[in-house]
Structures are given as structure tokens and as C-alpha cells.
N, C-alpha and C positions, 0 to 999 in steps of 0.2 A: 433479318428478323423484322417483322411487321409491329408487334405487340408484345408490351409485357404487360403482367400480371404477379402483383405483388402480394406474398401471401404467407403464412408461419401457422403453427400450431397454438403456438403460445399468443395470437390475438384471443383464443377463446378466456383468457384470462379477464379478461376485461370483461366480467359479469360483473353486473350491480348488486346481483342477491335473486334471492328469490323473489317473485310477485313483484319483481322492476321490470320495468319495462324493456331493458334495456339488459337482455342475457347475453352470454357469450357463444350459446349454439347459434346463433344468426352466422358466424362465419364458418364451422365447421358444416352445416346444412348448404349451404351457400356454396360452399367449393363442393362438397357430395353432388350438387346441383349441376354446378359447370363440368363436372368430371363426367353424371351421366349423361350431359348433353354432349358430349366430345369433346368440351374445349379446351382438356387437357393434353391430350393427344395432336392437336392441329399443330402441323408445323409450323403455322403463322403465329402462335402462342406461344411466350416461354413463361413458366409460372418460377417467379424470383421467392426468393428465402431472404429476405434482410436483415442486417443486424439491428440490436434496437439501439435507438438514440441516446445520447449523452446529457449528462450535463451541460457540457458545452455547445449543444444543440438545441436546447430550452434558452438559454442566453439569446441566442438570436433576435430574439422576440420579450421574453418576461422576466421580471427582475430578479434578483438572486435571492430576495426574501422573501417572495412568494414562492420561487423553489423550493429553498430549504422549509418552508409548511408544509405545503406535499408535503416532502420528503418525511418528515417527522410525524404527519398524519400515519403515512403509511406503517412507517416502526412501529408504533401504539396502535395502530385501526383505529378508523371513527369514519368523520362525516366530515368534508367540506361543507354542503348545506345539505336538507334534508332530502334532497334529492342524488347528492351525489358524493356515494361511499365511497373510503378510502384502504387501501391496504396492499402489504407488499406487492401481493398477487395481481392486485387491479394496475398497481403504480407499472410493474414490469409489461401487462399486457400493452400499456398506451404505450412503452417505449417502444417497443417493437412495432405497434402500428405507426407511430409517428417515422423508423427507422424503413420504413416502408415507405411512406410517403416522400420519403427526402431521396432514396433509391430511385423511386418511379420517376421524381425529378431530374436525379442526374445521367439517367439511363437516357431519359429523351433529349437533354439539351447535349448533351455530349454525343447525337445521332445512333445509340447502342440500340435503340426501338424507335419506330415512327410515335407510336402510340403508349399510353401507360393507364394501368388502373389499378389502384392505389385502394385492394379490398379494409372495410376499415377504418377509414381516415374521412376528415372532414368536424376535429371538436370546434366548431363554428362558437359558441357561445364562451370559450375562454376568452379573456383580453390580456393586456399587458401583467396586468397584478391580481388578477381573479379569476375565476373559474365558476362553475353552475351548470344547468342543464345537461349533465351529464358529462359535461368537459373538464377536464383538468390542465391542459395543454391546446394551443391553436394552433396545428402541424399547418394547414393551409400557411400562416403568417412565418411559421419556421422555414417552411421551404423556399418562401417568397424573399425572406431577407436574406436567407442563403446565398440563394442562388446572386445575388443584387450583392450583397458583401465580395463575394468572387468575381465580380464582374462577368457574368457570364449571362447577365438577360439586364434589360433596364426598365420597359417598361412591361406590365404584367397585367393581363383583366382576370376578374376573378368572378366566377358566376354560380349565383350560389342555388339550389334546386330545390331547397330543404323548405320543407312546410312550413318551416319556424324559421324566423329572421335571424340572421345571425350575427346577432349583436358584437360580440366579441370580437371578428373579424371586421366590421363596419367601424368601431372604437381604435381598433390599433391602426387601422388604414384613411380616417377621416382624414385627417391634412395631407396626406401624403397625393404629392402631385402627377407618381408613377405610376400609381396604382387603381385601375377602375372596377370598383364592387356593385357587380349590380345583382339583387334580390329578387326573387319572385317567391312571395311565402304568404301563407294564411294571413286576414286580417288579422292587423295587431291585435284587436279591441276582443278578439273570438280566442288567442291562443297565446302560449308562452313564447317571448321575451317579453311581452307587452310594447315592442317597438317597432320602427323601418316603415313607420310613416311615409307620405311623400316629402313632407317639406325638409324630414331629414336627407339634404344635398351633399355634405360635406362642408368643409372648413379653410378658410386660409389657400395654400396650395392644392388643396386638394377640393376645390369649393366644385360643384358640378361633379365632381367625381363619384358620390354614392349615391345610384340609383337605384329606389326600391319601389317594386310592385309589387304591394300588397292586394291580396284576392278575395273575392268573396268566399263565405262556405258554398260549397256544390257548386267550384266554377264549369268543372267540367273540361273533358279533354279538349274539346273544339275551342274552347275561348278560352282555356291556357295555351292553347298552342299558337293560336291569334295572337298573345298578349308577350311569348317570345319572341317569334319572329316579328313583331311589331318593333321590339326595344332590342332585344341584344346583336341579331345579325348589326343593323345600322350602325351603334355604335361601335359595335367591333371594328368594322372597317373604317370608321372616322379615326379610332384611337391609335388604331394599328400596334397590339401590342406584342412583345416578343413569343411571348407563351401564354396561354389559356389555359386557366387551373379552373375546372370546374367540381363542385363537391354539392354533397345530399344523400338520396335514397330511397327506401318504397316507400317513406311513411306521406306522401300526398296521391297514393292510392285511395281508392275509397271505400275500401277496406280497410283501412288502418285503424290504429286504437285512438289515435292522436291527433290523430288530421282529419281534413276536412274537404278536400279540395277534387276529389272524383276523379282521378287517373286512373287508366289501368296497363299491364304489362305492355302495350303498345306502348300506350302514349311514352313508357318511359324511351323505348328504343327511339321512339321519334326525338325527343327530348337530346340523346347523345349523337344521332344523326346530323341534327342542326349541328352543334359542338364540332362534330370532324369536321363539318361543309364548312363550317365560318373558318375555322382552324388551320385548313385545308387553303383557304382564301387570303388570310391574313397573316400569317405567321408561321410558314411552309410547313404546317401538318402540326406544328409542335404542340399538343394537349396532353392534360394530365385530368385522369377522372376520379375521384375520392370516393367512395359505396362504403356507407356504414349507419346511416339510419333507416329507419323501418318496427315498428311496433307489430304487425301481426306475422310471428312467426313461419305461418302457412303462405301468404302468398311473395314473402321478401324473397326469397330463391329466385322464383320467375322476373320480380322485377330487376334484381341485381344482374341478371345474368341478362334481361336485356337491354339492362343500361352499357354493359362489358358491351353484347355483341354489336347496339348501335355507334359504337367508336370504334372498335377496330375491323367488326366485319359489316359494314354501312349496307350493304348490297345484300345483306338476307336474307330468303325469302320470309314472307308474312307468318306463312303455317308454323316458321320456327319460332314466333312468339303466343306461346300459347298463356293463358291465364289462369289461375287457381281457381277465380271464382267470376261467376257470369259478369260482364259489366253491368252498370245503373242507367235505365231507363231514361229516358229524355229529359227529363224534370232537373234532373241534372246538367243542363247547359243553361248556360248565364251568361251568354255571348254579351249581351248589350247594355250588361254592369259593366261586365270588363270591358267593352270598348271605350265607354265614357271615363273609367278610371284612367286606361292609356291612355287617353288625349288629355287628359289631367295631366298625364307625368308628361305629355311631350309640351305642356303648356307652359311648364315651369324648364323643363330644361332646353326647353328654345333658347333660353340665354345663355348657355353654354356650350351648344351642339348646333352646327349650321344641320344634320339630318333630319331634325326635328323644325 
């Protein structure tokens, strides 16, 4: 087996409401999507059913009384913050997606798939004792201390795709000295967390360890894709970590409701291409891919589906990434903000990276 694909019914549970942003049909459209593109059917494909997560798998990572609020949220309904409702049906849908993401992990360390993608997953903006932006839980940091508690990986990079910085995982991983998070997300100053500056490097053991590129609005496919391979290949292979958990989704299309940042269904395949080549280079194939954000409904299909085919089927042809909606005209490349911003970030993390 090449690939899994981890996926339930009951992720669509995970609706915010109505007029949120953030519905549960993105995953039922989503697989309807990979289904009529054949990727159900590929032998190289196994589409996994997981159970959902425990108690005892929120421990990993967040304290027991920030649990038990969930928890009591959901019995009564209400709100974490104004952004992000609570209720049994919602609480049950992240188990299941986190129970997914912890599956996708132990499928590829334990050799049961070369590859994983983990539909669903990635609540980047939880931390240890709080939650927001839509997160209630930080399955990326569950899986990561998991897997590190059973001694079965030790050091981990973690590269985050998502338009918005992801505070939450940046917060629970600062000091840690196994752990490397590097960002590539909207300017702070333009979108929500409000963070992932450059000067924010990390702490203590983990000083040089969080690396964030923050991007202009309208950077454009050509100088995001300059501004990865600039920073993540290199440091991969200086860190050399055992597995590569990468998370995000369509929403740095430029299309999206949210973002800003001008991708399109290419660029995302390119984007998980790089991911298997570095992956492929430094830590004999072992990735795991997270696909769960995305604001416009219409074009999240196409980009999910070529973020899936750019990891596990690299060698695609082009005509199979087709796009909901025409790309954005040239105005949209900002090649030479972002190359000044990159030598910014290699400016400061020279002191920690002989690459740089």
C-alpha cells in the first residue's frame, strides 16, 4: 500500500453553524470530489475509517481543565469565543478528526502506508489551555507527543501551509528543542492570529526553532513558491527530522473568503510535491498531510484533492489539476517583497542554521 487516506462521516459534524465560515460539507464535497476523480478506487489508495479520540488523547498535549470546559461546553451548547461554537455534535466531530490524524500517524510510522492524509485535521490555533479560531483541540501537537511519548520518532518538523499563523501550535512547541515549526502564513498585521512575526524564533531549547514567513497580501504562486523552497527544503535536511507533519488547506487560494495570498489548485499540488521530495530526502518518505481549512466552498474540492494527489501521486499529469476558477492576472506576483522578506528571515536565523 502507497497511501492512506483518512476519512468518517461523522467529520461533517464539525459545522460551526450556519453563515460560519467554517461548514461541515467541505468534507462530504471533498471526498464526493476524490471519489469522482478516481481516488477511491486506486489501488495505491486505502480510504481509512478511524476511531475518534479519547480523553486520554487530548492529555497528550492540554490540561485536564481546559478538557473538562469543552466538555461541559458541549453538554449545555454555547461558545468557546465568538468565533467558535460548542456542542456535543461539534465536540464528537473533532474527535473523530483528531482520531484520524493520530491513525494517519501511526499507519506511516509503523510502515502500514508510505504516505498519509489526515482529511480534516490541522486545529493549528489551539494551545495547551485554550482554544479559538475555530480550534478546540491541536491534533498536529496530539500526534506529535504521541508518537515522542512511545518512543517511536524523536525529532519532528512541522510545516504549517495555512494562511493564518498558527499560534497555538507555535505556543505549545516554542521551547521544545525537537521540534521545528516553520510558517508560511498572511501578514500578521492583515489577518487573524495577529502573530508569527519574524522575530518570533523560539525560546530556551527550542531558540531558532520557530520559523515564520509571514507574506504579503497578493503574494502570488511564483514568490510563494520561491519563499518555500527558499526556507523549508534547506532546513529540512540540516534538521533531519524523523517525520514531517505538514497541515493547512485552500484557504491561501485567491479565492478564498479569508485570505489573501493568490494560489491556485496548482500551486497547492506543487506545495505537497515539495513535502514528498524533502520527505522522500530526509526521513525515508515518512509524511503525514492535514487538509481541513478552506473558506470558499466551490473551489476547496480541487485544492484538497491536489494537495492529496501532490503527496501521494507526485508524477501527475498537469491536466489532472484543474481549477474552479480562472487564475489572477499578473498584478498578483510580489516576487521582490517576498524575496527581501526571505533574506530577512535568513538574516536573523544565520545564528542558528549554518544553511542560511
Amino acid at each position: 500500500m502507497r497511501a492512506c487516506i483518512t476519512y468518517h462521516e461523522k467529520f461533517q459534524q464539525y459545522d460551526l453553524g450556519v453563515n460560519h465560515p467554517f461548514r461541515g460539507d467541505r468534507f462530504v464535497k471533498a471526498k464526493a470530489f476524490f471519489d469522482q476523480k478516481g481516488l477511491s478506487r486506486s489501488r495505491d489508495v486505502l480510504f481509512v475509517e478511524p476511531k475518534p479520540a479519547g480523553r486520554e488523547d487530548l492529555l497528550e498535549v492540554h490540561t485536564e481543565r481546559y478538557i473538562n470546559h469543552i466538555y461541559e461546553l458541549a453538554e449545555k451548547g454555547g461558545y468557546y469565543d465568538v468565533d467558535t461554537p460548542v456542542s456535543k455534535r461539534i465536540l464528537e466531530g473533532a474527535l473523530y478528526i483528531i482520531g484520524g490524524v493520530i491513525d494517519a500517524g501511526r499507519r506511516v510510522i509503523h510502515g502500514e502506508a508510505e504516505k498519509a492524509v489526515a482529511l480534516g485535521g490541522g486545529f493549528h490555533h489551539a494551545g495547551v489551555g485554550y482554544g479559538g479560531g475555530f480550534c478546540l483541540f491541536n491534533d498536529i501537537a496530539i500526534l506529535v507527543n504521541r508518537l515522542r511519548r512511545l518512543r517511536l520518532v524523536k525529532r519532528v518538523l512541522i510545516l504549517d501551509y495555512d494562511v493564518h499563523f498558527g499560534n497555538g501550535t507555535s505556543d505549545i512547541f516554542y521551547s521544545d528543542g525537537d521540534v521545528l515549526f516553520i510558517s508560511l502564513h498572511q501578514d500578521p498585521r492583515t489577518i487573524y492570529p495577529g502573530r508569527g512575526f519574524l522575530h518570533e524564533v523560539g525560546s530556551g531549547a527550542g531558540e531558532g526553532l520557530n520559523v515564520n514567513v509571514p507574506l504579503p497580501m497578493r503574494t502570488g504562486e511564483k514568490a510563494y513558491m520561491y519563499a518555500l523552497n527558499e526556507v523549508f527544503p534547506p532546513l529540512a535536511r540540516e534538521f533531519r527530522p524523523d517525520m514531517i507533519i505538514a497541515n493547512g488547506g485552500s484557504d491561501a487560494h485567491f479565492a478564498d473568503h479569508l485570505g489573501s495570498l493568490g494560489l491556485t489548485a496548482r500551486g497547492f499540488f506543487e506545495i505537497s510535491r515539495v513535502i514528498n521530495s524533502v520527505s522522500e530526502d530526509v526521513c525515508g518518505g515518512r509524511a503525514i498531510l492535514l487538509i481541513g481549512s478552506g473558506y470558499n466552498i466551490e473551489v476547496l474540492p480541487y485544492c484538497w484533492y491536489a494537495l492529496a494527489l501532490g503527496l501521494i501521486k507526485p508524477d501527475s499529469p498537469p491536466e489532472e489539476i484543474e481549477d474552479f476558477f480562472k487564475p489572477l492576472p499578473d498584478p498578483w506576483r510580489n516576487i521582490e517583497r517576498v524575496k527581501r522578506i526571505v533574506d530577512g528571515l535568513k538574516d536573523i536565523m544565520s545564528k542558528y542554521w549554518s544553511c542560511f
